[in-house]
N, C-alpha and C positions, 0 to 999 in steps of 0.2 A: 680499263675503266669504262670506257665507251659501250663494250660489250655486256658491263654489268647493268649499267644504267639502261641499255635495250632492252634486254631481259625484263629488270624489275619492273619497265611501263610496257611492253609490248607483248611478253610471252605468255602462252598457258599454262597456267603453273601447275593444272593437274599433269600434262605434258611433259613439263620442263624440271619439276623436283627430281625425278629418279635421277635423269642423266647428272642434274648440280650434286645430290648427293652422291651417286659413287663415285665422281670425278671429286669432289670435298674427300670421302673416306680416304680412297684411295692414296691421296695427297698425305692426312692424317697417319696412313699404314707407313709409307714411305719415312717418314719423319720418326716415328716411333721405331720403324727397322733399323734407322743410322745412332739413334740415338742408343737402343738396347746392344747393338754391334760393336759399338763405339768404347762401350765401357766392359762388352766380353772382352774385346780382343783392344787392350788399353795401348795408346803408344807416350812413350815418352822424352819429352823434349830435353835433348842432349846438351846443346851448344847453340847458343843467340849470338849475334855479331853484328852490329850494323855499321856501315862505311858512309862517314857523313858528306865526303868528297864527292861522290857519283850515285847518294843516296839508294843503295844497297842492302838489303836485308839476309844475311846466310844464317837458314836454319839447320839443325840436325834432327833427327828425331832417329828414335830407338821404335821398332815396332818388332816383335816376334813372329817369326815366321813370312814372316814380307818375300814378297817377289818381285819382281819387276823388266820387263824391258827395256831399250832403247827409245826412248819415243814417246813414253808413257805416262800418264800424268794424274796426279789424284786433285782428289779435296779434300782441304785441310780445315781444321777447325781449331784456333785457340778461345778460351773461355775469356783468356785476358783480353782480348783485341775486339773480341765482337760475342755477346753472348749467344746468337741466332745466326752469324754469319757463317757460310763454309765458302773458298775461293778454290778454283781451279788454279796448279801452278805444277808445270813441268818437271819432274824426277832428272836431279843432273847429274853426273857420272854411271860408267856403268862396269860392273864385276861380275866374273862365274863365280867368285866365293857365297856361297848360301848365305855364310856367315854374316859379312860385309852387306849383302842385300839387305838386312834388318837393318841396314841405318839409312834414311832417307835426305836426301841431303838437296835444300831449292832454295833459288834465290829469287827472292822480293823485292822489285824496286817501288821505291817510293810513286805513284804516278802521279799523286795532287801535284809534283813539282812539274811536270810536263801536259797536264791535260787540266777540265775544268773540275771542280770538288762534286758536284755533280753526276761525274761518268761515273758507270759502274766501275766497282773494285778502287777507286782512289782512294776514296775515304778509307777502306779498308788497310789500304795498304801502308796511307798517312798512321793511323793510329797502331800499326806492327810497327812503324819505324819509331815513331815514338814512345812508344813501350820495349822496344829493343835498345832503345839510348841510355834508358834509363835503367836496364839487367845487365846489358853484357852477359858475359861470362860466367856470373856469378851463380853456381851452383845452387846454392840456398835460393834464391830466387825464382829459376827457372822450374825447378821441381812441382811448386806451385800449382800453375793452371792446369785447367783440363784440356787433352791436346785428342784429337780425334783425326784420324787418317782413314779415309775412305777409298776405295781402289785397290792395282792400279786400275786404270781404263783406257782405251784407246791404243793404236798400235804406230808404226809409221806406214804410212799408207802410201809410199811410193817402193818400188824394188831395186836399191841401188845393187844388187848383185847383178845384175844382170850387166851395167858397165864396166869396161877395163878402166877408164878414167871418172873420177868422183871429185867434184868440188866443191865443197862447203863452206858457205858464207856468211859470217855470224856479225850481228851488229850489236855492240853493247850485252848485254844481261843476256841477247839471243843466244849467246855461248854453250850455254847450259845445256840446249838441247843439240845443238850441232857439236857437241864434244864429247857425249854418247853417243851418236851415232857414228862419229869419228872412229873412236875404240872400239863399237864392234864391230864396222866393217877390217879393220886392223885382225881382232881375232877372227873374224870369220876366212880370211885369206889366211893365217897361220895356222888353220886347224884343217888347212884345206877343201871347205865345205862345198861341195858340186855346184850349187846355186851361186857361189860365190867367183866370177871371173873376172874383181877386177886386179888389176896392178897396179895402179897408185890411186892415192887419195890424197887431196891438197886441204887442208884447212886454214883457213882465212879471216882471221879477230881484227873488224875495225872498231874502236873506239875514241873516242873522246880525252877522254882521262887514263894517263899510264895509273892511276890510281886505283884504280879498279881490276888490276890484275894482282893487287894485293889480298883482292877477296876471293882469289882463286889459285892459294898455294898448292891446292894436290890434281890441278887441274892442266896447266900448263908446266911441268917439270918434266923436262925434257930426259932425263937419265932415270927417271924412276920410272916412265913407261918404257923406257927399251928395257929397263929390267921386267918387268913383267910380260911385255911380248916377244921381247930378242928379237923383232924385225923392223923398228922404227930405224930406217936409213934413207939416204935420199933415193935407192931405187922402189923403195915403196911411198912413202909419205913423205910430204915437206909441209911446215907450218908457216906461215907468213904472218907478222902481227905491223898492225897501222896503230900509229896514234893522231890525230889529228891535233894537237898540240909539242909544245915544243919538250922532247923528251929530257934535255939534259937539265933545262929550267924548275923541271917536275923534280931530279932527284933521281930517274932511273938510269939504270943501267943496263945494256944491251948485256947478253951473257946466255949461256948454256945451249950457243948454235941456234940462236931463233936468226930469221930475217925479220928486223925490224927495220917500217921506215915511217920516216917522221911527216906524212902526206896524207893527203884523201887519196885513193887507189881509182884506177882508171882501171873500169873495168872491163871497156873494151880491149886496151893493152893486155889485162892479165891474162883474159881468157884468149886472145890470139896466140901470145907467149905458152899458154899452155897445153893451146892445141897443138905450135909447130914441136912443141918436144913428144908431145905424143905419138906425132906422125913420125918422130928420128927412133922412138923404141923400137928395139927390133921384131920382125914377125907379129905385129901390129897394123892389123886391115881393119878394124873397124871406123867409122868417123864419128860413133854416138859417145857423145859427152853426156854425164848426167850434172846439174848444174842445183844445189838445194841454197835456199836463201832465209836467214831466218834472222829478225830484226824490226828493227822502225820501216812502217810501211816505205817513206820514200827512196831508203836504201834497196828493199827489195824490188821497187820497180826501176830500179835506175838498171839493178842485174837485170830482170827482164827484158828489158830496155837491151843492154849489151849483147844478150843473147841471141834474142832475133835480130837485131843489125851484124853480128859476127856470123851468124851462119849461111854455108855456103855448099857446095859439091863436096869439099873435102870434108868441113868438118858442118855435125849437127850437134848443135845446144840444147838439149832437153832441159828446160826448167821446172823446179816445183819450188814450193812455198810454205814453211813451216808457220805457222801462225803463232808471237806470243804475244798475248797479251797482258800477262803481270810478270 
């Protein structure tokens, strides 16, 4: 606003039109390309679900011919939620079926509930959740709006191939994207791929609410991904899940071989604990840990935190930092 207002009293405007207009057009092209794009290549919304316990949104979407990677994230547009809005929101699971890649599947939290109405994306994400309370499931319903899917874009931008040792630490709704990347470093070791030298990978869910692992049935099932990769065991991967409430009071149930524990994780412990088993694997000389963290900013720096205080001669902590913010 600042910059328009300088403009309107200070600049030459025989000067200053061309550059306001192509930079105007151009903005105009762009909006006219998503929107003609939008309705070539239509997508459409499968399945709404919102989880009013850890305020939660899981969409589905149907798009043809979709692709996507590990890590990669579009914008999405429903006509119900916002006529003019499009939000950026991470792509969550991931498959070599072509097939399966046409359906888009990301979760929404509500953020009015944690941040001010104000920041970007809240409101947004207020009026999907409220507009999702009141569809559900319901086919008739959801068929409705205009649903627009842009992308994907973006890649992951750290090389965990290059570690023997990977650990992944997701806080809340972070899941999403640290459980694709989980699965394809899992295939990329089972397919053998050059670039690929590690040997295990640890994935690590803390949350809040065991309630919220109910919006993630095809996500955490432990016997349906060893069917599909036949090498989830504990010489490759082991999954750890925290609740930070009291689990048996909530109604869940420990099951299907997770370590569950009912605490905040220390996560100088965890990563000490994980370095000395790395150093007992056999024919195992490296000391670089890759360390990815993806959540509520004070979780990710608490890891940070842990990382550079654990590391030492024997072992290095490499950290990076997944960003989500819806």
């Amino acid at each position: 606003m600042a910059a328009i207002v300088m403009v309107v009293f200070h600049a030459i405007w025989s000067q200053t039109v061309p550059f306001i207009s192509t930079s105007v057009g151009l903005y105009v092209i762009d909006l006219l390309m998503r929107a003609v794009l939008g309705y070539m290549m239509p997508a459409k919304l499968v399945s709404v679900r919102y989880l009013g316990d850890c305020g939660i949104t899981r969409l589905v979407i149907h798009k043809p011919g979709f692709k996507y990677k590990p890590g990669q994230w579009i914008y999405l547009y429903i006509s119900s939620v916002g006529l003019l809005d499009s939000q950026p929101f991470t792509i969550s699971g991931h498959t070599q079926d072509p097939e399966m890649q046409e359906y888009i599947t990301v979760f929404v939290k509500n953020m009015a509930h944690s941040r001010p109405r104000d920041v970007i994306g809240s409101k947004w994400s207020e009026r999907l959740a409220l507009w999702a309370r009141k569809v559900g499931d319901e086919q008739a319903h959801i068929s409705d709006p205009i649903v627009r899917v842009e992308g994907p874009y973006g890649d992951v931008s750290h090389d965990y191939g290059e570690y023997d040792t990977v650990v992944l630490i997701a806080g809340g709704v972070g899941i999403t994207a640290m459980y694709s990347l989980f699965i394809s470093l899992l295939e990329g070791y089972r397919c053998g791929e050059p670039c690929c030298s590690m040997k295990k990978v640890y994935l690590i869910w803390i949350k809040k609410s065991s309630s919220m692992w109910d919006m993630f049935p095809d996500l955490l099932k432990y016997e349906s991904v060893d069917n599909e990769l036949d090498i989830l065991n504990k010489n490759h991967c082991e999954i750890k899940l925290y609740v930070t409430e009291n689990v048996r009071a909530s109604g869940y149930e420990v099951a299907n071989g997770f370590q569950v524990y009912n605490k905040r994780p220390d996560f100088r412990e965890l990563l000490r604990d994980i370095a000395r088993e790395r150093r007992q694997r056999a024919n195992d000389q490296s000391k670089y840990i890759s360390v990815c963290a993806c959540g509520p900013e004070s979780m990710m720096n608490d890891v940070q935190g842990a990382c550079w205080r654990e590391n030492n001669q024997k072992n290095r902590f490499h950290f990076h930092k997944e960003l989500f913010e819806l």
